[in-house]
PAPAVEX-326640 format. One record per residue: y, z, x of N, C-alpha, C in turn. Coordinates in steps of 0.001 Angstrom, whole numbers, padded with zeros to 6 digits, always signed. Example, Ala and Ser with C-alpha at 12.3 -4.5 7.8 and 13.67 -1.06 7.14 Angstrom:
# PAPAVEX-326640
-005690+007800+013190-004500+007800+012300-003300+007800+013200
-002250+007080+012850-001060+007140+013670+000030+007870+012900
END
This chain:
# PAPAVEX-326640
+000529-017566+011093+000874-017608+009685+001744-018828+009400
+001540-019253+008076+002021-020577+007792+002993-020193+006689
+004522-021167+006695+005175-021188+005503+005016-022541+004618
+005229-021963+003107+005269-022967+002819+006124-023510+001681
+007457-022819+002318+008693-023155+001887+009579-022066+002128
+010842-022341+001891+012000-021327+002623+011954-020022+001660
+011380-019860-000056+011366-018974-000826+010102-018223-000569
+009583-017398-000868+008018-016765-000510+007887-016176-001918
+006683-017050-002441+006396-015987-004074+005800-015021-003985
+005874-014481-004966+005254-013066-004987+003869-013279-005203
+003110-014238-006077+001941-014577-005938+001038-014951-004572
+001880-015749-003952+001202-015977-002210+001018-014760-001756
+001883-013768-001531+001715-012004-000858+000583-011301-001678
+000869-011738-002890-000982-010539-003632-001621-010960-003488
-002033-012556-003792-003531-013271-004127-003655-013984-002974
-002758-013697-002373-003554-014727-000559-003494-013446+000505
-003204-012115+000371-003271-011203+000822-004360-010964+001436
-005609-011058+000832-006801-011516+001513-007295-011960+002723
-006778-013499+003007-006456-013999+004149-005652-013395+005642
-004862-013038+004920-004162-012473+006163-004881-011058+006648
-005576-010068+005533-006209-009131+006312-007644-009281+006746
-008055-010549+006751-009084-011212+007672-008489-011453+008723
-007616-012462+008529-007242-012696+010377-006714-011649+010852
-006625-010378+010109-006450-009231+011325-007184-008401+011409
-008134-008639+011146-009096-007940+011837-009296-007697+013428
-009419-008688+014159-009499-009512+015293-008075-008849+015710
-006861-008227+015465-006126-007696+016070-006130-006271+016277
-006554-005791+015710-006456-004029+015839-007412-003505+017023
-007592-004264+018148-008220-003801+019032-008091-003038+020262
-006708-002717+020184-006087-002182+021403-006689-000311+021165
-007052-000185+022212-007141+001369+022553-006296+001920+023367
-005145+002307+023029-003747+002841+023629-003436+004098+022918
-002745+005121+024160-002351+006448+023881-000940+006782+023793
-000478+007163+022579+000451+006758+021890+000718+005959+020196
+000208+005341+020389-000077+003839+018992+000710+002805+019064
-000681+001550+018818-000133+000246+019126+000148-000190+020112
+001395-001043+020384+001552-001524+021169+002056-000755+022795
+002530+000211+022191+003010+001206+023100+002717+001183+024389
+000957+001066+024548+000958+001663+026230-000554+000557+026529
-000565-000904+025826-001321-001651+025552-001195-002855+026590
-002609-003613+026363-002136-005170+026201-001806-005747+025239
-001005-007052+025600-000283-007600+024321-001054-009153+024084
-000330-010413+023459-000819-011371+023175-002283-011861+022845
-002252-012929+022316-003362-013466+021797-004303-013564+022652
-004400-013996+024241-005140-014318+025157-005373-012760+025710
-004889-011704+025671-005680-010800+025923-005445-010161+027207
-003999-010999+027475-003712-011013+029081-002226-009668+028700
-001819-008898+029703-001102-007897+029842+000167-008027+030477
+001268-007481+030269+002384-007102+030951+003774-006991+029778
+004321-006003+030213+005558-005327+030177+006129-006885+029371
+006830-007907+030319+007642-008709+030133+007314-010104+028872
+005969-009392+028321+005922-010422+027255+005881-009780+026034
+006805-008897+025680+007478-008390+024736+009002-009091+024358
+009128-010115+025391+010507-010578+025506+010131-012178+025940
+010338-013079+025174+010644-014241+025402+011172-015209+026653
+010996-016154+027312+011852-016733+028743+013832-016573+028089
+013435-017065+026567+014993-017396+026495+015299-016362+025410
+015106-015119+025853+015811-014009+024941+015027-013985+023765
+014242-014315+023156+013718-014137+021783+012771-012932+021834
+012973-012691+020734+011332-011556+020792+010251-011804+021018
+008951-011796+020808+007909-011617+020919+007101-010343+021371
+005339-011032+021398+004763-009713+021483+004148-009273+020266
+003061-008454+019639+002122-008348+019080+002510-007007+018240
+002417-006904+017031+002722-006039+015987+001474-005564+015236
+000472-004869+014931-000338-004504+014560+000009-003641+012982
-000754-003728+012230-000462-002956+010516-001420-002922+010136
-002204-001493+009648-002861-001117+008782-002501-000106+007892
-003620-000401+007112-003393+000427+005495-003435+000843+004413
-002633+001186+003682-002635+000856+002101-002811-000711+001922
-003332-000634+000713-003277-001753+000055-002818-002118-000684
-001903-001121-001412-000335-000916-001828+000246-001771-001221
+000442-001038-000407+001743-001578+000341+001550-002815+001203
+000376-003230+001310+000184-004301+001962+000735-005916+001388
+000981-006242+000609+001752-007125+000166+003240-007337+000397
+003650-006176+000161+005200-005611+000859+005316-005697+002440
+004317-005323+003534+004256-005615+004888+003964-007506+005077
+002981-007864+003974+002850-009310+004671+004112-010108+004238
+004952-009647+002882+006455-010427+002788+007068-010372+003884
+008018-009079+004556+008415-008718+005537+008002-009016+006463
+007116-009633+006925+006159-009928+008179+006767-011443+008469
+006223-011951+007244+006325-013771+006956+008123-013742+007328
+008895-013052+006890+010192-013602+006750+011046-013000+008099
+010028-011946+008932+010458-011540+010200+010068-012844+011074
+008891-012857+010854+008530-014627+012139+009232-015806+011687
+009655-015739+010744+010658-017181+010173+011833-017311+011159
+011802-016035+011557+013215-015758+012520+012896-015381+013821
+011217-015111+014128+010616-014779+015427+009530-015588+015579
+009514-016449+015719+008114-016880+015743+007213-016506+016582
+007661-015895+017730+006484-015795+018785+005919-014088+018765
+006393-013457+017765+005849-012052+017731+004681-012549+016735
+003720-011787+017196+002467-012403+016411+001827-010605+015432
+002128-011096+014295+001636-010128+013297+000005-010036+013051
-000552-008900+012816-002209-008594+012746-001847-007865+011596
-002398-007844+009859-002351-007054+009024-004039-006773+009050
-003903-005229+008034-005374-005519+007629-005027-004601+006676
-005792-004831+005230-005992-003502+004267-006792-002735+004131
-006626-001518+004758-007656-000879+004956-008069+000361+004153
-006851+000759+003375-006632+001989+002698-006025+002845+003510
-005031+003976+002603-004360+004559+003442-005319+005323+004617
-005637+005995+003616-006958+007084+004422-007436+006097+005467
-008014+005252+005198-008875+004257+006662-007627+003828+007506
-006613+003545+007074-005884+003125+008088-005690+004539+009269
-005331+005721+008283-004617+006615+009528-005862+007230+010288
-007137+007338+009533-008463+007899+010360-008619+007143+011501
-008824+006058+011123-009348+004744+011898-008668+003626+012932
-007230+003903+012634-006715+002914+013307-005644+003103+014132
-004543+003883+012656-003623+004456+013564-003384+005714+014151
-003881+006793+013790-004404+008369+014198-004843+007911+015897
-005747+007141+015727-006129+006904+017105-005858+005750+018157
-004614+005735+017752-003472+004706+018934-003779+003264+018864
-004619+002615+017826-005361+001529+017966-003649+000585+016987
-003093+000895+016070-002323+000151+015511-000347+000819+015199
+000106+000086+015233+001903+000385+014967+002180+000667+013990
+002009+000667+012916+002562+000852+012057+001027+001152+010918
+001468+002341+009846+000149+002596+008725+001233+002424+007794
+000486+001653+006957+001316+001810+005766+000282+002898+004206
+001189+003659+003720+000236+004912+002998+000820+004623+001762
+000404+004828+000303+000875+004927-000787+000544+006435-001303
+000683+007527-000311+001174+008923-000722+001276+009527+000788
+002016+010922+001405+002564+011027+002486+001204+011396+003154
+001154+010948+004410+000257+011617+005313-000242+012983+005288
-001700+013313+005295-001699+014380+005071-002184+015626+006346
-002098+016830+006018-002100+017398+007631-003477+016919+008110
-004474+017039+008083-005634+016838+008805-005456+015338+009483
-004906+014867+009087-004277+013196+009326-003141+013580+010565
-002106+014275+009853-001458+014999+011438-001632+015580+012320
-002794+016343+012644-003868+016439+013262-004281+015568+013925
-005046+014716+013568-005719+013990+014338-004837+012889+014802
-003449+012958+014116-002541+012142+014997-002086+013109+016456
-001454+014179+016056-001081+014715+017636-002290+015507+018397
-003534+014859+018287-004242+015151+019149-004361+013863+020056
-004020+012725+019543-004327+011780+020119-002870+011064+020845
-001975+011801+020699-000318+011843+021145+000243+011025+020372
-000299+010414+018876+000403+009617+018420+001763+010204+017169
+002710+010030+017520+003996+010512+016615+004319+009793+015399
+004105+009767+014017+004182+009342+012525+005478+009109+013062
+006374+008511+012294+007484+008614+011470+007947+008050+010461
+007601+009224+008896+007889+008713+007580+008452+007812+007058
+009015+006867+006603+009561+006295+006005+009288+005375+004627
+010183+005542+003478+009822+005134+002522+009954+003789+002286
+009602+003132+001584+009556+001977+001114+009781+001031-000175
+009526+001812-000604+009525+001443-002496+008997+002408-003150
+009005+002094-004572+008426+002978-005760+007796+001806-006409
+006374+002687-006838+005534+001555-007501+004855+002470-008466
+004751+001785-009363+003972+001925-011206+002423+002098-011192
+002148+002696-010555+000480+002668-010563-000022+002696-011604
-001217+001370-012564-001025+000918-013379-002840+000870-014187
-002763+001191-014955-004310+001551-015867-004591+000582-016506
-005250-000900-016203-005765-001983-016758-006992-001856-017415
-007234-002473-018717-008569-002903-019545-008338-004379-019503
-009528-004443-020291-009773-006065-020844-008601-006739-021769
-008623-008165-021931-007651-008713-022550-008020-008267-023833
-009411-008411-024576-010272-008102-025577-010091-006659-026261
-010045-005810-025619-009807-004360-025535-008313-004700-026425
-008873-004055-028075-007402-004038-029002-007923-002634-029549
-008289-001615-028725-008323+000062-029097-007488+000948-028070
-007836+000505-027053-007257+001530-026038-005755+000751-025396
-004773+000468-026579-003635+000616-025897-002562+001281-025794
-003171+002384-025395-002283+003769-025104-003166+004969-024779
-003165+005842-023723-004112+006217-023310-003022+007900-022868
-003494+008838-023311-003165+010022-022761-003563+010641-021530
-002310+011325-020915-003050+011843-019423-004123+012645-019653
-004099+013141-020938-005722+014462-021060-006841+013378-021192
-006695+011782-022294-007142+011098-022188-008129+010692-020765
-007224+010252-020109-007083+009820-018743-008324+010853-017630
-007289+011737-018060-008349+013010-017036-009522+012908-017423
-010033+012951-018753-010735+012826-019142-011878+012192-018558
-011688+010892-018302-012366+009638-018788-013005+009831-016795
-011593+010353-016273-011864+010027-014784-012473+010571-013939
-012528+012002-014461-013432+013814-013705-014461+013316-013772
-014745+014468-012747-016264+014485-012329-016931+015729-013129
-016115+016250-014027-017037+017299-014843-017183+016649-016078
-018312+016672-016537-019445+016108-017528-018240+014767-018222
-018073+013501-017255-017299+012486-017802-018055+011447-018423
-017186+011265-019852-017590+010141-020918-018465+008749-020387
-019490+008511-021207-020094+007403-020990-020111+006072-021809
-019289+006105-022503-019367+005514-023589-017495+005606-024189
-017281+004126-024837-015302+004385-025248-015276+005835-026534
-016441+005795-027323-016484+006813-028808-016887+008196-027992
-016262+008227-027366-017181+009555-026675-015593+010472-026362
-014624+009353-026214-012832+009770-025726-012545+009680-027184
-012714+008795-028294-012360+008782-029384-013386+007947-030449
-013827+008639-031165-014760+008797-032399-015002+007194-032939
-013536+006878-032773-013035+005787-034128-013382+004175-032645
-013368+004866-031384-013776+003401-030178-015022+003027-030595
-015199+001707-029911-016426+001657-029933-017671+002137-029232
-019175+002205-029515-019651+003068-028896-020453+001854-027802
-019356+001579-027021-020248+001007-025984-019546+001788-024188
-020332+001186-023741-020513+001532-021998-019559+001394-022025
-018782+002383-021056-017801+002059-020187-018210+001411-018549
-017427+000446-018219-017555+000458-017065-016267+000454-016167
-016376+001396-015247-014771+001848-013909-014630+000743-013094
-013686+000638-012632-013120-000018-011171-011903+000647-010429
-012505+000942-009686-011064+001469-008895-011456+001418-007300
-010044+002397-007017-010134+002478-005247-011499+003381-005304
-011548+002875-003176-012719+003756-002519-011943+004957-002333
-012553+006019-001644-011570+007473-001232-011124+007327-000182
-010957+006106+000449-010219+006121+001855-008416+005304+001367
-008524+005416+000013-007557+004348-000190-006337+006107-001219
-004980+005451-000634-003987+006200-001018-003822+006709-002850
-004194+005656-003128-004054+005384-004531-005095+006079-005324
-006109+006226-004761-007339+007240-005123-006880+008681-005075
-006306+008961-003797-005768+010222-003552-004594+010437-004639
-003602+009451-004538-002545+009801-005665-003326+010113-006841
-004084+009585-007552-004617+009646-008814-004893+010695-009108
-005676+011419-008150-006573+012660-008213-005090+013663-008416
-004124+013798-007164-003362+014396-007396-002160+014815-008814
-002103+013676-009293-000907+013355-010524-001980+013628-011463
-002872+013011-011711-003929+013014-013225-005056+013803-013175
-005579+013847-012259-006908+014855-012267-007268+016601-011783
-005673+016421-010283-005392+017979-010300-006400+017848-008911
-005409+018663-007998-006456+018999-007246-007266+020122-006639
-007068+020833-007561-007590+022106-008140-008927+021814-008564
-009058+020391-009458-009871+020027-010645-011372+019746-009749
-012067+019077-010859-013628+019008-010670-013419+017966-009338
-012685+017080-008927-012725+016059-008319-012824+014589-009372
-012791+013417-008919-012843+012056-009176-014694+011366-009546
-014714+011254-010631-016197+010633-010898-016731+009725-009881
-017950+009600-009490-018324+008491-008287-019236+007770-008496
-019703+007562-010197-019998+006509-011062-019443+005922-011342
-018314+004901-010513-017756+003609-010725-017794+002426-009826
-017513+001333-009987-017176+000493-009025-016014+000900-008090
-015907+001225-006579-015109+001261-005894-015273-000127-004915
-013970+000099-004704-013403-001164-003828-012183-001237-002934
-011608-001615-002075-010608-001841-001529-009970-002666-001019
-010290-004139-002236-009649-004844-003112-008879-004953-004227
-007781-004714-004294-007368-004460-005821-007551-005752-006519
-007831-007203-006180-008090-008462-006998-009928-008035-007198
-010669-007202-006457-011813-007282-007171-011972-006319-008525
-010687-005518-008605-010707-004558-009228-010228-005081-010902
-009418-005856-010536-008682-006937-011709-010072-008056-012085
-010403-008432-010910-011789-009572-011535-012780-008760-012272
-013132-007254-011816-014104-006411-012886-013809-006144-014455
-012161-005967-014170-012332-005460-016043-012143-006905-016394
-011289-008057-015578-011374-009387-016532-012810-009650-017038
-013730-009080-016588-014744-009727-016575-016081-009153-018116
-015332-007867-018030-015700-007089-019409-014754-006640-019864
-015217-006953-021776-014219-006252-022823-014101-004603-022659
-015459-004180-021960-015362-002429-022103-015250-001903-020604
-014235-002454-020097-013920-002064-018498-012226-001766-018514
-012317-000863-017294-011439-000117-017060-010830-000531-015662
-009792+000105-015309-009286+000086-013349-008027+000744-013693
-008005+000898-012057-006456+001305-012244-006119+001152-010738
-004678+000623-010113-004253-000253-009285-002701-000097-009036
-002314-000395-007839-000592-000775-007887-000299-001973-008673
+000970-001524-008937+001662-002637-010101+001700-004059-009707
+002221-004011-008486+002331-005804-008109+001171-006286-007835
-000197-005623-007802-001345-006282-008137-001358-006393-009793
-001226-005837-010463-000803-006238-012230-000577-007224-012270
+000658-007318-012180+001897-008080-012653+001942-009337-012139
+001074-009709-011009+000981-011212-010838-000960-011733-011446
-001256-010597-012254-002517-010612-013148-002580-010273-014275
-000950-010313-015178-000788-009681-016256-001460-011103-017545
-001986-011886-016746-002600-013227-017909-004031-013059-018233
-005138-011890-016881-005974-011340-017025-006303-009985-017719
-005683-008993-017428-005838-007903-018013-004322-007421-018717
-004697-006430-019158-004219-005647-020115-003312-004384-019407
-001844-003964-019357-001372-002747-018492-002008-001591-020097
-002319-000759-019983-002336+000620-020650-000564+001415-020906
-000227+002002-021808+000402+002734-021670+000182+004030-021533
+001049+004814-021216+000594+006347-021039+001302+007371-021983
+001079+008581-021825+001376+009320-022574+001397+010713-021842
+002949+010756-021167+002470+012154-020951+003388+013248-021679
+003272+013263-022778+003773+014121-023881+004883+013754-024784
+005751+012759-024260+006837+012446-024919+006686+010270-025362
+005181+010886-026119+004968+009318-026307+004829+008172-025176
+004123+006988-025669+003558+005987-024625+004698+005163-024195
+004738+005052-022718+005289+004674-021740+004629+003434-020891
+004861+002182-021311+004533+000967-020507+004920+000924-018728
+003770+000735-017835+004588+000827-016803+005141-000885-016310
+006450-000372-015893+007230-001232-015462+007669-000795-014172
+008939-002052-013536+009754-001654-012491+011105-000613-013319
+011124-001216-014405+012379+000089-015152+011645+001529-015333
+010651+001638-015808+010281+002699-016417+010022+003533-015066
+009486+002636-013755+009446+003031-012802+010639+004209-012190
+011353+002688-011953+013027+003625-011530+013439+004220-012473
+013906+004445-013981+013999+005508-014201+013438+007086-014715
+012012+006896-014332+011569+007898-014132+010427+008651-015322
+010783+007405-016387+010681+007650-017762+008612+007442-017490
+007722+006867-016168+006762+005997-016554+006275+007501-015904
+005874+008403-016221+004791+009507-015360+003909+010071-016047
+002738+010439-015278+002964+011125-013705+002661+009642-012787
+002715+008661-012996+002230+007857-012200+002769+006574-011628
+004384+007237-011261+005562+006454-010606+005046+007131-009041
+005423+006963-008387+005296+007236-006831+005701+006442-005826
+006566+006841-004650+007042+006408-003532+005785+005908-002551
+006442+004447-001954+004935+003963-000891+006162+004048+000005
+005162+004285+001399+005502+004806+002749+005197+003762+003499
+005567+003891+004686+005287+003257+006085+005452+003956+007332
+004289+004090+007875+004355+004827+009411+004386+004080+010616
+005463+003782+011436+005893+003411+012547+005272+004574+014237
+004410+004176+014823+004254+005162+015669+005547+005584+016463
+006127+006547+017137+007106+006801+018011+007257+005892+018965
+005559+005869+019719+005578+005215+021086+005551+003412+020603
+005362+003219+019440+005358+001458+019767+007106+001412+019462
+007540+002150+018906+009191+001852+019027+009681+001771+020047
+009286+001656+021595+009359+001717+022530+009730+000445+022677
+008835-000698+021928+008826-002014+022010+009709-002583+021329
+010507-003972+022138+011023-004410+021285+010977-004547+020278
+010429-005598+020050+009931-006418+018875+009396-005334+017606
+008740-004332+017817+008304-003150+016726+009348-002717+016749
+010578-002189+017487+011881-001626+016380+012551-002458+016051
+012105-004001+015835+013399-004911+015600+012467-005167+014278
+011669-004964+013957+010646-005345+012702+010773-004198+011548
+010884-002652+012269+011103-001818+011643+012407-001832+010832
+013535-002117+011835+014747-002041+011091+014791-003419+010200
+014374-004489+010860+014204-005796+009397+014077-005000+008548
+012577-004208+008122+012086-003974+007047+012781-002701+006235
+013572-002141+006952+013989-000671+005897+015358-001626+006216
+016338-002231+006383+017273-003117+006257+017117-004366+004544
+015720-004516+004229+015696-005107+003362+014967-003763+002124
+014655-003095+002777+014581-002124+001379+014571-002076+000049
+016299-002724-000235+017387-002977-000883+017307-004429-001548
+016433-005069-000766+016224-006392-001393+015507-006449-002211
+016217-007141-003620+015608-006803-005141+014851-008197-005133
+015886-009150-004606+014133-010629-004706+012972-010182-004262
+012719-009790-002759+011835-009415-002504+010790-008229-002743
+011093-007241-002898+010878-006168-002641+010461-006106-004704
+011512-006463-005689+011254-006424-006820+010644-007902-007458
+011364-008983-007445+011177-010030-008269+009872-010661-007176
+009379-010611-005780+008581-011614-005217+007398-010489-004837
+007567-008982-005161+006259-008114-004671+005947-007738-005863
+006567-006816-006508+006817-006095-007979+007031-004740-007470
+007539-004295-007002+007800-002918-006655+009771-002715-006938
+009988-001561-007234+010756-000710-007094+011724-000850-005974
+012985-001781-005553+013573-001417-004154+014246+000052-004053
+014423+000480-003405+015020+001692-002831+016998+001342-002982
+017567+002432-003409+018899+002177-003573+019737+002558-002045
+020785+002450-002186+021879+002269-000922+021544+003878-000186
+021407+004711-000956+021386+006025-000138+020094+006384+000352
+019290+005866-000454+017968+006187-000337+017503+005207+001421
+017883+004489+001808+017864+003649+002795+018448+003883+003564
+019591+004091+003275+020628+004850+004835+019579+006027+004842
+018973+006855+004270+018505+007971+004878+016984+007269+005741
+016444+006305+005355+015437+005854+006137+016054+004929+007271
+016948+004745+007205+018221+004005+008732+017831+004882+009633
+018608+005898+009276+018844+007167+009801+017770+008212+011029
+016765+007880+009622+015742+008533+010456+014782+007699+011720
+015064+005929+011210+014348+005638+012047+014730+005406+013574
+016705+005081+013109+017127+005123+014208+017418+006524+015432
+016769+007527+014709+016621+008485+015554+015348+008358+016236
+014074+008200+016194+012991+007618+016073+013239+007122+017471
+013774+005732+017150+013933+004170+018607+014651+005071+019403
+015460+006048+019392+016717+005884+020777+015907+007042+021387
+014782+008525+020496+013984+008856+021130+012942+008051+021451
+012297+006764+021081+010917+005588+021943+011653+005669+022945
+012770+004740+022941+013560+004542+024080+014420+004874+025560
+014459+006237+025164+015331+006758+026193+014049+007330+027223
+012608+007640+026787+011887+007801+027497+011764+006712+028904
END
């Protein structure tokens, strides 16, 4: 990974995000019991041992693996970039995979260190983690605005109700057309964009807006697990829809349109304020990060972990260079807390 300057914008982490979960592809290849790096080979060449987790002259190094959300994946490649600024020889592998694909696929089955999820792991997911001996451990990350984009063109739908919403999104007998949600829209096609069902944000949706009780999620739309292809679909039509994490918005707020919401007490723009205070729902929500037990074993993965819940708190980053929500002073000592219980159990093994 390349810098290309001592500040890191928030635009390089969304819209070059891309890049980096290509070149990691090519990393998530380890088949180890435990997760990640834990009980693996390490480095680029493919070659093995214990002692190249550690540098000749004390530095870190050694191989860090991340899959995931795609949430949160912008937030891991900041933290990543500004951990090797200070490590260079630990070599980072991202990929976005969706939450769901990350923990089925990658980290459930010892292949990667860290999942990052934008809603908590769920049991069948814990499951198939301690069958495979791999140990989660929760930790939060931010709060993010999950965010309901139209067209720039689109001067009807700006404000949209959660019955609205449900509406538009079920899989029981859902609208085909904008006059079909309201009389006075126009009567043309709608067309969707959103996540695939392996992605967190799909799952949140269903949960907060659609119920999961309910009919389920319509599967007449564009899915993707890209959120920039999701932003290039409605830029691309006046009668298109999506819906996405915020710091994919907000460094695309010149393309589309945020929606406001409405969930009973009048429309609510989502923001990082409306976020934190609570005012933007149902569709504020905490993003996570899962650290396996056994790669905390490794240097370099608990010295990355604590970087990253150590900057938590960091409002450049975390707010002004991702767009997310930082976590306040207590809210972080309790993810300290937990992780440093976490390392001294990797460790003392």
């Amino acid at each position: 990974m390349t810098h290309e300057g001592d500040s890191v914008s928030r635009r390089r982490f969304v819209i070059g995000a891309g890049a980096v979960g290509a070149a990691g592809l090519a990393g998530c290849t380890r088949q180890n019991t435990g997760g990640g790096s834990g009980g693996s080979s390490g480095g680029s060449d493919g070659s093995a041992g214990e002692d190249e987790t550690a540098a000749s002259d004390g530095e870190l190094s050694g191989p860090i693996d991340i899959a995931g959300s795609s949430t949160v994946f912008p937030l891991a490649t900041a933290f990543s970039e500004l951990f090797k600024e200070e490590h260079p020889d630990v070599e980072f592998s991202l990929q976005s995979t969706g939450s769901g694909g990350g923990f089925q696929n990658f980290f459930c089955v010892g292949e990667t260190d860290f999942n990052n999820a934008s809603r908590p792991i769920s049991p069948e997911e814990e499951e198939l983690c301690a069958g495979n001996d791999v140990e989660p451990v929760e930790l939060t990350v931010a709060t993010d605005a999950l965010t309901v984009v139209v067209n720039n063109d689109n001067d009807w739908a700006e404000s949209l109700t959660v019955e609205q919403l449900r509406e538009i999104w079920s899989a029981e007998e859902p609208p085909t057309t904008w006059s079909e949600i309201d009389p006075e829209w126009p009567d043309e096609e709608l067309e969707l964009f959103g996540p695939t069902d392996a992605s967190g944000t799909y799952d949140y949706f269903i949960e907060a807006v659609l119920g999961e009780e309910g009919p389920g999620h319509r599967q007449d739309y564009s899915p993707t697990e890209q959120d920039r292809t999701i932003i290039r679909g409605v830029e691309g039509s006046q009668y298109a829809m999506g819906y996405l994490g915020f710091a994919y918005y907000s460094q695309s707020a010149d393309q589309v349109k945020a929606v406001a919401i409405d969930d009973g007490d009048g429309p609510v723009e989502p923001s990082l304020e409306t976020a934190k205070s609570g005012e933007y729902t149902p569709l504020s929500r905490p993003l996570f990060t899962y650290p396996a037990t056994a790669s905390l074993a490794e240097e370099q993965v608990a010295a990355f972990a604590r970087f990253w819940m150590e900057n938590t708190t960091n409002e450049e980053v975390v707010a002004n260079e991702v767009g997310y929500v930082p976590l306040d002073e207590e809210q972080q000592q309790a993810q300290l807390d937990a992780l440093e219980t976490a390392i001294e159990a990797a460790q003392s093994n």
